[in-house]
Backbone as JSON, one array per atom type, in Angstrom:
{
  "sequence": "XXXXXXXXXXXXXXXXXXXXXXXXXXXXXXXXXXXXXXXXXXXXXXXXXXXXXXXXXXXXXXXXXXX",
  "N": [[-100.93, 35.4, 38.17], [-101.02, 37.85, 35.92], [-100.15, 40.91, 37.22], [-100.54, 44.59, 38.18], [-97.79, 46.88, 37.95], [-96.14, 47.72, 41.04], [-95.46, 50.75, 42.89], [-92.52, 50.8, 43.73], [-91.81, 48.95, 41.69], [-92.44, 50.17, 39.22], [-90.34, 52.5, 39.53], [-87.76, 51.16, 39.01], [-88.15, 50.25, 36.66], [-88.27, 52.64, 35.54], [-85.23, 53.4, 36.2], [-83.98, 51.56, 35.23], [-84.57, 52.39, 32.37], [-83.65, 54.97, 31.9], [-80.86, 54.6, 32.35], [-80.06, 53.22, 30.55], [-80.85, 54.7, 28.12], [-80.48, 57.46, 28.33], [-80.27, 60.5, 29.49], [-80.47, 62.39, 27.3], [-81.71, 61.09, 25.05], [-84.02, 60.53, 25.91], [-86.09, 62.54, 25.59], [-86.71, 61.35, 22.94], [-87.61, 59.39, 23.16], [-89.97, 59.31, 23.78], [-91.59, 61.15, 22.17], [-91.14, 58.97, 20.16], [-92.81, 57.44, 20.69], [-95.11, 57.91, 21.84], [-96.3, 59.09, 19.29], [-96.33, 56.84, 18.18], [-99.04, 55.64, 19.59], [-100.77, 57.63, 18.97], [-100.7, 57.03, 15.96], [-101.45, 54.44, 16.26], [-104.21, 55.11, 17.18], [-105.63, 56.38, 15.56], [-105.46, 54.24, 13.43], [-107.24, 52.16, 14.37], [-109.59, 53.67, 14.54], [-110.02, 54.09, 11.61], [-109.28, 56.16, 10.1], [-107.99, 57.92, 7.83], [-105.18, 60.21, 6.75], [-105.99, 61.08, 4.43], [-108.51, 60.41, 4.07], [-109.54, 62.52, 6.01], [-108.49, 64.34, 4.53], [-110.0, 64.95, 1.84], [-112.47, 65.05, 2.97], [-112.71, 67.44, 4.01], [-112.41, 69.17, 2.23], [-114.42, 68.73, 0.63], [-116.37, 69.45, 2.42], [-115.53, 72.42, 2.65], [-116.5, 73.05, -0.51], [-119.2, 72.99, -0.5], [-119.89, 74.61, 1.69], [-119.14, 76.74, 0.18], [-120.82, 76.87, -1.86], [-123.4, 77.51, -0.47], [-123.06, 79.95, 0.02]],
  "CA": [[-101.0, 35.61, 36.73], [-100.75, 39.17, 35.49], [-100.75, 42.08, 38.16], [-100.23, 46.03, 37.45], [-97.05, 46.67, 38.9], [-96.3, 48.64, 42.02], [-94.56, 52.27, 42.55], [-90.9, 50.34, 43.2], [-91.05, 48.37, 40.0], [-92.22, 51.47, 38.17], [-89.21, 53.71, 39.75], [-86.95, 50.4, 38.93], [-88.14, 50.06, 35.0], [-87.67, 53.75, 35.07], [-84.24, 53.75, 36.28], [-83.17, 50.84, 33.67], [-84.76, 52.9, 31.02], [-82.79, 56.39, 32.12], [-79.43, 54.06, 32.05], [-80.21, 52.56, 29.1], [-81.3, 55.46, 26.77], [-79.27, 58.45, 28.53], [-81.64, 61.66, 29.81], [-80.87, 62.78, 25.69], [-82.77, 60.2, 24.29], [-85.36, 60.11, 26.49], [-87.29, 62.88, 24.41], [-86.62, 61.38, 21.49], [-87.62, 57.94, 22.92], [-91.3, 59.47, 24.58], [-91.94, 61.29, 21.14], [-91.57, 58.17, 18.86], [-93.98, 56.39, 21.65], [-96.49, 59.17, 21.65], [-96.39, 59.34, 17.67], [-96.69, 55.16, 17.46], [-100.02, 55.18, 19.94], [-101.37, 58.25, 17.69], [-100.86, 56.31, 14.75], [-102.6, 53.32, 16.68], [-105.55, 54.9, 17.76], [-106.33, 56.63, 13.93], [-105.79, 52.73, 12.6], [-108.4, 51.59, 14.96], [-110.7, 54.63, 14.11], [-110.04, 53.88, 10.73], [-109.71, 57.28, 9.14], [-106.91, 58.01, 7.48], [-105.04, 61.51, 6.98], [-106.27, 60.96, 2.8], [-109.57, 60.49, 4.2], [-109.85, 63.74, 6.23], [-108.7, 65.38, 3.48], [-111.2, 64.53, 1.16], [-113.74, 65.47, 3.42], [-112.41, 68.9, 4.21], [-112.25, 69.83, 0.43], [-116.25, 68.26, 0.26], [-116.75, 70.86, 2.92], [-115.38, 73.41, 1.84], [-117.05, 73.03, -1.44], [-120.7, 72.63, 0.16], [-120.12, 76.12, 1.86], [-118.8, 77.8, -1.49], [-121.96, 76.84, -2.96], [-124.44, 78.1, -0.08], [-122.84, 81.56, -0.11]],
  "C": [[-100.36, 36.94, 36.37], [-100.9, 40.19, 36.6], [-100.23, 43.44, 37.66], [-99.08, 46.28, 38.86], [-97.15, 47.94, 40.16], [-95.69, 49.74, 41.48], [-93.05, 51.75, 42.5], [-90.9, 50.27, 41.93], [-91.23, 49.75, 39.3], [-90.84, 52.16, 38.53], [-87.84, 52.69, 39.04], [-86.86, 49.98, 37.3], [-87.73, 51.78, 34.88], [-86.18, 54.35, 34.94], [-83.59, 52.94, 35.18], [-83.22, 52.04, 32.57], [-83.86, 54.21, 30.91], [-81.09, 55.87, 32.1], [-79.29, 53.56, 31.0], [-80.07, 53.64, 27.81], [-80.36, 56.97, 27.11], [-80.65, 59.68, 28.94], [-81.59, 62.45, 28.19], [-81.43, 62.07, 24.68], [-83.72, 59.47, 24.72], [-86.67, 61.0, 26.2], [-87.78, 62.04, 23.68], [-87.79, 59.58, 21.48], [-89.37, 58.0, 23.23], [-92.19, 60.41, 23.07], [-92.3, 60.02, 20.36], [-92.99, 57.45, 19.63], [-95.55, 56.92, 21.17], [-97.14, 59.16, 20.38], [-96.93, 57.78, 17.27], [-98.48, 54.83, 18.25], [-101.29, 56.54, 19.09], [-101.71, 57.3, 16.67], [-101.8, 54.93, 14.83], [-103.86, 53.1, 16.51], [-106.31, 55.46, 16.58], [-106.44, 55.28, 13.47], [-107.16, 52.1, 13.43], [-109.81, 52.53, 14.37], [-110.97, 54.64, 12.47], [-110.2, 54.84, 9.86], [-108.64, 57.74, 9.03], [-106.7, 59.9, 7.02], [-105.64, 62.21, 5.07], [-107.87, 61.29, 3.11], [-110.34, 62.24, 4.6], [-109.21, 64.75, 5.32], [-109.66, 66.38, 2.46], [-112.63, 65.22, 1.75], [-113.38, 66.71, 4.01], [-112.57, 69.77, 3.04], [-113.92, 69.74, 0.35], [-116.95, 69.24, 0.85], [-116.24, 71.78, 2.85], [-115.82, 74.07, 0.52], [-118.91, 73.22, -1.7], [-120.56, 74.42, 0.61], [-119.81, 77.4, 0.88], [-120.53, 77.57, -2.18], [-123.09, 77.22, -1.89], [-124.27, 79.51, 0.0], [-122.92, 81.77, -1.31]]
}
């Protein structure tokens, strides 16, 4: 069925991907990745960057008024 691959295949998807994308757009290509499973794991958590706003201002407003 499904297995997790070995160390070859990894060194062998790595070498496609380093011929494929060039070693200068292999930042660019491990940033957008990084940035899309961010964006993932806030949609799952369900709290948006509007949300923690909101509630930074609420606190902030809470400690203005106990001092």
């Amino acid at each position: 069925m499904f297995h997790m691959p070995n160390l070859t295949e990894l060194l062998v998807i790595l070498l496609i991907v380093f011929l494929l994308f060039g070693a200068s757009k292999l930042p660019e290509v491990g940033r957008g990745l990084g940035e899309g499973i961010r964006n993932f794991k806030k949609a799952l958590a369900g709290e948006t960057e509007e949300e923690k706003k909101v509630k930074e201002v609420k606190g902030e407003e809470v400690n203005k008024e106990k001092v």
